[in-house]
BAZAVO-358052 format. One record per residue: x negated, y, z negated of N, C-alpha, C in turn; residue number from 1. Coordinates in steps of 0.02 Angstrom, whole numbers, plus 32768, in hexadecimal, padded with zeros to 4 digits. Layout:
N
nc1 nc2 nc3 cac1 cac2 cac3 cc1 cc2 cc3 num
X Y Z X Y Z X Y Z NUM
...
***
This chain:
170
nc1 nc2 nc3 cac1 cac2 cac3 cc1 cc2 cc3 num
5CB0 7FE7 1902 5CB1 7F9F 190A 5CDA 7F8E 1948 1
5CCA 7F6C 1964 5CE5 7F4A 19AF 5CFF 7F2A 19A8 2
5D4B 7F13 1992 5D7C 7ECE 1978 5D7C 7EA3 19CE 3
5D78 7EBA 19F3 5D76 7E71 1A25 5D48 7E5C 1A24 4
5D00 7E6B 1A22 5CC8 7E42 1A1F 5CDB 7E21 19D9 5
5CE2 7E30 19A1 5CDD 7E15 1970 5D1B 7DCB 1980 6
5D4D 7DEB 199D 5D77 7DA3 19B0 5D6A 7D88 19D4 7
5D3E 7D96 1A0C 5D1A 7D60 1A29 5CE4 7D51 1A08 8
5CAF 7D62 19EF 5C89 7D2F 19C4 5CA1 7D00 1996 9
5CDC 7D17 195E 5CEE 7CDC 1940 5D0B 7CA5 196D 10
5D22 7CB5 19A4 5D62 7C8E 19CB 5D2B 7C5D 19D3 11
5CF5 7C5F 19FB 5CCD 7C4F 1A17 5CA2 7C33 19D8 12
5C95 7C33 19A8 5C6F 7C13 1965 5C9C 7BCF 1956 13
5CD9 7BE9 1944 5D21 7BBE 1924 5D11 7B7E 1963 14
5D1A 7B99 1994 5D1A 7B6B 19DA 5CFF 7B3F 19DF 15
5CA6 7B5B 19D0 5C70 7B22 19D7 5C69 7AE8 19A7 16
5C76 7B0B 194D 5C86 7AF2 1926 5CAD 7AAA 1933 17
5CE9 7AC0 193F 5D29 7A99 194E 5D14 7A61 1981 18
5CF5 7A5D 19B1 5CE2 7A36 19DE 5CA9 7A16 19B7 19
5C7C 7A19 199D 5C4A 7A01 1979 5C60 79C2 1958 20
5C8A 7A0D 1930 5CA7 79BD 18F1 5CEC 7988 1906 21
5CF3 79A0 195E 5D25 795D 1950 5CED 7929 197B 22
5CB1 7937 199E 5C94 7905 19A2 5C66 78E3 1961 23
5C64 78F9 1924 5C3E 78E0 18EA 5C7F 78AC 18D5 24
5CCF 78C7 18DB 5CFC 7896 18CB 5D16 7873 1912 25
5CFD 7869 1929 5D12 7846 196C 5D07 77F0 1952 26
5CE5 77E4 1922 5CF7 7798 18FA 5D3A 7771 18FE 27
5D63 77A8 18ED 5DB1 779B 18FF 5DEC 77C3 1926 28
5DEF 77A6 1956 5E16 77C9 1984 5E53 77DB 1968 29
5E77 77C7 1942 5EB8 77E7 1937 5EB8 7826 1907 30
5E7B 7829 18D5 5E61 785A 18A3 5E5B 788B 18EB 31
5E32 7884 1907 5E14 78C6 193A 5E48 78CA 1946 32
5E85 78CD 1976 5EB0 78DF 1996 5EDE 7902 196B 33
5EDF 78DE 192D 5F09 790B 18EF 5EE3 794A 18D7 34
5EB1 7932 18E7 5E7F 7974 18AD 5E7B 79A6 18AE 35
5E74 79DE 188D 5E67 7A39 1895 5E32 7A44 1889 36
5E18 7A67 18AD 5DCD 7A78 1875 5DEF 7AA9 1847 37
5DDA 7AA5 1807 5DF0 7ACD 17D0 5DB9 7B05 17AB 38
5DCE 7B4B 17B5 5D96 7B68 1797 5DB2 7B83 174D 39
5D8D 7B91 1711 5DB9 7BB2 16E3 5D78 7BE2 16D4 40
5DB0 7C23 16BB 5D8A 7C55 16B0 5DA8 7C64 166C 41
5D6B 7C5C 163C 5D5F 7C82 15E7 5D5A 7CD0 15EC 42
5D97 7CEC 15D7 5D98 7D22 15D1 5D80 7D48 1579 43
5D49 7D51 156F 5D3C 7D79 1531 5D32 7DBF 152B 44
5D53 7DDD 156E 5D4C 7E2F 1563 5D78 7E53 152F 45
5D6B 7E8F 1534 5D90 7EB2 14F1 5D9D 7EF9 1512 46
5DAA 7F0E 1553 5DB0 7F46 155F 5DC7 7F2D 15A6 47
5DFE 7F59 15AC 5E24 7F65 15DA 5E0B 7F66 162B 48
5DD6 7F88 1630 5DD1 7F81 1671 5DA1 7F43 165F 49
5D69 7F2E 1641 5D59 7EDF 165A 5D9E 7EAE 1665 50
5DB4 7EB2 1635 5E00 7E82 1632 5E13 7E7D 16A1 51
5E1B 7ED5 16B0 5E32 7EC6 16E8 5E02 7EB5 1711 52
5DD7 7EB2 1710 5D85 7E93 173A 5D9A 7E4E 173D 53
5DA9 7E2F 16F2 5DA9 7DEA 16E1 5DEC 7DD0 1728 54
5E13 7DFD 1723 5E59 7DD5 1733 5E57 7DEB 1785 55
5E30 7E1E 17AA 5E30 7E2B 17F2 5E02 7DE5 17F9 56
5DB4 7DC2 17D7 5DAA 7D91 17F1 5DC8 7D62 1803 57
5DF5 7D63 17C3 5E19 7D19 17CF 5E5C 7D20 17F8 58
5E7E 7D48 180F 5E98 7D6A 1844 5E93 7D3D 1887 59
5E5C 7D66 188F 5E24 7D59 18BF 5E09 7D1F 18D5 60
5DFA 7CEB 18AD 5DE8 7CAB 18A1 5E35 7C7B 18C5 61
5E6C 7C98 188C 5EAB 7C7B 18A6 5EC2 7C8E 18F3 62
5EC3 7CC5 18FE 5ED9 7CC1 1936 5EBF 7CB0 1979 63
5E83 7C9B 1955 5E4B 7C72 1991 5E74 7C2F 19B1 64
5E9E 7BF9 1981 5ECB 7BD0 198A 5E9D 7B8F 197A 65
5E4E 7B9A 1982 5E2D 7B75 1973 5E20 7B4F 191C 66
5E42 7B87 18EE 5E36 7B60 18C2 5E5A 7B6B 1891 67
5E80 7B58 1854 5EAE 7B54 1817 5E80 7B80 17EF 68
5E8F 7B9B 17DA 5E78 7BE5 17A6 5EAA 7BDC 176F 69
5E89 7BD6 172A 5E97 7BE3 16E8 5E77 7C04 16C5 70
5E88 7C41 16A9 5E6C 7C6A 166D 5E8E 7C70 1639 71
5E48 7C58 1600 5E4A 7C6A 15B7 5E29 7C78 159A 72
5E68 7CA8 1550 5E35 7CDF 153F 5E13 7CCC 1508 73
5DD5 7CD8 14FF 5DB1 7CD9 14C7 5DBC 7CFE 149E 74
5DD7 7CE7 145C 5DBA 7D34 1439 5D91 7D4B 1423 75
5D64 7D31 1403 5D26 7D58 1409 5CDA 7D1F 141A 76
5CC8 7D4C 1466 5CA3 7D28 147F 5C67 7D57 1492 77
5C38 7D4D 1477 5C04 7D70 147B 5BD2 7D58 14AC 78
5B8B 7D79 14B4 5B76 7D62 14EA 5B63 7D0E 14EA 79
5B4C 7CF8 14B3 5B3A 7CAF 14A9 5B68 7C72 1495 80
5B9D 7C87 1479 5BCA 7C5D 1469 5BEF 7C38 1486 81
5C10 7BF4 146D 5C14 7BC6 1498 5C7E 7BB1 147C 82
5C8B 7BE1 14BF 5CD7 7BE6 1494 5D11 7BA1 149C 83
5CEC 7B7B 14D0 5D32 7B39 14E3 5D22 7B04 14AD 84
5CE9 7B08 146E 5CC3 7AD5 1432 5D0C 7ACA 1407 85
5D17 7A93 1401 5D5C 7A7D 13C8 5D90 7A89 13E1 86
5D9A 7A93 1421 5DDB 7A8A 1424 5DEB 7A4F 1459 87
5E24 7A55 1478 5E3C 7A08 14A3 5E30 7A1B 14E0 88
5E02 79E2 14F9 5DFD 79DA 154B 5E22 79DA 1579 89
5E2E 79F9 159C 5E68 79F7 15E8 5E67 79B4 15F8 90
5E9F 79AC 15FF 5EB9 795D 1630 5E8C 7949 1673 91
5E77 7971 1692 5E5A 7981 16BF 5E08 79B1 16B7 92
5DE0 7997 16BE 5DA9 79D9 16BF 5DA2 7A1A 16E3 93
5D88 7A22 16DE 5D69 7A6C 1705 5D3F 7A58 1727 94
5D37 7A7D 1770 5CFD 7A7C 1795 5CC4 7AA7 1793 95
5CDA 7ADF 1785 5CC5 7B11 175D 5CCA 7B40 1740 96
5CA3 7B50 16F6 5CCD 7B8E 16CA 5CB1 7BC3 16DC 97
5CB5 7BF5 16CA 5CA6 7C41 16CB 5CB0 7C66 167C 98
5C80 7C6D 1668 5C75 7C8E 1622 5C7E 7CCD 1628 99
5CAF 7CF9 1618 5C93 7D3F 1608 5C93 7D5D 15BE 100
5C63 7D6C 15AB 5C5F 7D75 156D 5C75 7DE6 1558 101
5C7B 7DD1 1516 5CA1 7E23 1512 5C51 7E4F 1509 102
5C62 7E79 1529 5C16 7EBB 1527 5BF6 7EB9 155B 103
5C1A 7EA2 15A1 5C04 7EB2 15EA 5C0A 7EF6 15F1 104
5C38 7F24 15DA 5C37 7F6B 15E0 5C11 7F8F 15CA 105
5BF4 7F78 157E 5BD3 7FA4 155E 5B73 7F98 1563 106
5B7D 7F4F 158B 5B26 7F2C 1585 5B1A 7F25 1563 107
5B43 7EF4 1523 5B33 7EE2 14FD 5B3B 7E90 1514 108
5B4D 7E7C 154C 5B4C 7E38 156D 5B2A 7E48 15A2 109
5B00 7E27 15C4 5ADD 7E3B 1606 5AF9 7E02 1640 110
5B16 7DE7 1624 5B47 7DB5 165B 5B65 7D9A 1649 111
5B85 7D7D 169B 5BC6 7D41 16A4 5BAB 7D00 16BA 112
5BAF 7CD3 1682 5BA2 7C9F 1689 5BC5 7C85 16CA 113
5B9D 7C5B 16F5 5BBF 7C21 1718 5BBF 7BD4 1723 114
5BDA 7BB1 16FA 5BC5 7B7B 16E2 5BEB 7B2B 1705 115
5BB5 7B0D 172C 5BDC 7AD5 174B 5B9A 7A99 1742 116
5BB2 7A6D 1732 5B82 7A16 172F 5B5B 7A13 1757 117
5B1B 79F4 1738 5AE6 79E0 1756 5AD8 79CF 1785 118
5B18 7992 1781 5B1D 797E 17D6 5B2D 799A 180F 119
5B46 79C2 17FD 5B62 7A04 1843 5B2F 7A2A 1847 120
5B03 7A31 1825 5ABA 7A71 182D 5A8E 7A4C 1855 121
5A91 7A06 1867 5A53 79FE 189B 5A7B 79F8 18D7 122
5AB2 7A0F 18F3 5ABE 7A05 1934 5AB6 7A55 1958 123
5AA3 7A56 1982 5A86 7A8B 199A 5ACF 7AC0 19B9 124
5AFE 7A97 19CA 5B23 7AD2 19D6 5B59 7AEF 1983 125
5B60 7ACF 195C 5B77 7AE8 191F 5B52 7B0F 1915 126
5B0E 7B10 190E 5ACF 7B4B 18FD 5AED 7B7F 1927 127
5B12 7B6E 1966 5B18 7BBE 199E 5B49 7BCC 196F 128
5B79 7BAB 1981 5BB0 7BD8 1963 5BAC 7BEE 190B 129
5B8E 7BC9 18ED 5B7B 7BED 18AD 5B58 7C3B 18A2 130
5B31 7C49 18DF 5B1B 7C74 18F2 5B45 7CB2 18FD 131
5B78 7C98 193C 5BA9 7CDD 193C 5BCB 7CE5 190C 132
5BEE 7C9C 18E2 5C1C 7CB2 18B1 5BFD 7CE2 1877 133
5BBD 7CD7 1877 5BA7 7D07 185C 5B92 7D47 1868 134
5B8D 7D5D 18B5 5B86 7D98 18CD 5BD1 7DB6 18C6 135
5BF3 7D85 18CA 5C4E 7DA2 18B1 5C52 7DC7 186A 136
5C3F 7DA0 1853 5C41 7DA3 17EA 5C0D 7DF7 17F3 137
5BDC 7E05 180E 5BB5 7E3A 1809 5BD9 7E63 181B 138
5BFE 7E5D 185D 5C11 7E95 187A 5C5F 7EA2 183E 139
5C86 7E76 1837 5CB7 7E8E 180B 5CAB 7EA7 17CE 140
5C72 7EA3 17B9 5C54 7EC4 1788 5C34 7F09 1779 141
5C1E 7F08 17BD 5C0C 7F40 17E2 5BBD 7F52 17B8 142
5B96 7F2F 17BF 5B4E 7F24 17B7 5B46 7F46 175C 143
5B8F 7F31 1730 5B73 7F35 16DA 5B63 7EEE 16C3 144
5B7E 7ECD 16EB 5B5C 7E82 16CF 5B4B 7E41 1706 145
5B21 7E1F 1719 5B12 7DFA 1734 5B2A 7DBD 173A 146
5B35 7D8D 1767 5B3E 7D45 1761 5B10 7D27 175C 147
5B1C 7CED 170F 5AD7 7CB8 1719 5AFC 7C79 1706 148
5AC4 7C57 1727 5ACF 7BFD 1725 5A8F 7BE0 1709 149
5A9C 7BA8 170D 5A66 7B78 16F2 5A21 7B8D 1714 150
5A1B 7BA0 175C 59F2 7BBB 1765 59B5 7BFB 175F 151
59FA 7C21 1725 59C8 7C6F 1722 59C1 7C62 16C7 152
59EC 7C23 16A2 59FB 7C2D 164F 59EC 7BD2 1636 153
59D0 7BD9 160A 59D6 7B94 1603 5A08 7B93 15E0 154
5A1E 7BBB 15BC 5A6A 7BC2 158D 5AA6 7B9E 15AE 155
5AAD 7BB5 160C 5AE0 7B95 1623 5AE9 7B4D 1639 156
5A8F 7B3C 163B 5A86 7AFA 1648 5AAF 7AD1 1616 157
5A98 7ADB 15DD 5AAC 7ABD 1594 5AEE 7AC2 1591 158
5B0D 7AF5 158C 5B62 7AF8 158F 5B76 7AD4 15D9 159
5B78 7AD2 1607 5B7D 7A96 1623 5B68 7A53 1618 160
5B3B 7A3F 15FC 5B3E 79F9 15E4 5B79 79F9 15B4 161
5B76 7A1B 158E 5BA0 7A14 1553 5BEA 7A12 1565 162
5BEE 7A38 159F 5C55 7A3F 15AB 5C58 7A02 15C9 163
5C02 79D8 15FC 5C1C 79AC 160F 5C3C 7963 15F0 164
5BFF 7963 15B3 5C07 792E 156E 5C63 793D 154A 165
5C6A 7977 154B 5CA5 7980 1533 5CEA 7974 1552 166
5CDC 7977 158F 5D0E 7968 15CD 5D38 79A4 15DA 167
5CFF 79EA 15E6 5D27 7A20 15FC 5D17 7A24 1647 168
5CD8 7A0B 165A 5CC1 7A0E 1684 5CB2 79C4 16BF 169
5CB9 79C3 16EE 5C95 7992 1714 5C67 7980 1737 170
***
């Protein structure tokens, strides 16, 4: 695995991201100027080296500078399950989550969810950088599990509406 390409693709994903969504909040100027883009990453692995896969992304992500990184763990999160259901919404949303569910090692999950609002999927450069962040997520994975979005799952479509109704998401 090549860790500088991989930190430059996320750097460069987080980036585009981040610029995207402060023109979607550009409504209010003092919000944008305050704002982070916020990514959080669901950690549901169960073995040690995914665990460290999980935590070089978000590493990686952070030290881009581009964006606030929070991970939490699931405990048991399988490939379909929907682990942020009943509990309390962040003060703040997410811009976007990152699902990893436990059995990326063994293929018993065939991916990493990547899950961001509707409204951010029709602007054409979020689509880029959704792209590398997901050529990131592959490569830290190292081709046992894939990244998908609303575009490759309708599963993630749906869990994005839903974090957005819930106010995990924006």
């Amino acid at each position: 695995m090549n860790r500088k390409r991989v930190y430059a693709s996320v750097a460069v994903a987080v980036g585009l991201l981040a610029v995207m969504s402060g023109g979607v909040m550009a409504d209010d100027a003092a919000e944008t100027a305050a704002s982070v883009y916020r990514v959080l990453i669901v950690d549901g692995t169960k073995t040690l080296n995914s665990t460290m896969r999980v935590l070089a992304l978000a590493n990686v992500i952070r030290q881009s500078g581009l964006a606030e990184v929070a991970v939490q763990l699931a405990d048991d999160l399988g490939p379909f399950d929907e682990p942020l259901g009943g509990q309390q919404a962040p003060d703040a949303p997410y811009h976007l989550i990152i699902l990893i569910p436990r059995g990326v090692d063994d293929a018993t999950a065939y991916g990493v969810w990547i899950i961001l609002s509707s409204a951010s999927q029709g602007i054409p450069e979020v689509a880029g950088a959704v792209e590398l962040l997901s050529q990131a997520v592959n490569m830290v994975f190292d081709g046992i599990a894939g990244a998908l979005s609303a575009g490759d799952d309708l599963w993630a479509a749906v869990t994005a509406a839903l974090y957005v109704q819930e106010g995990w998401l924006e």
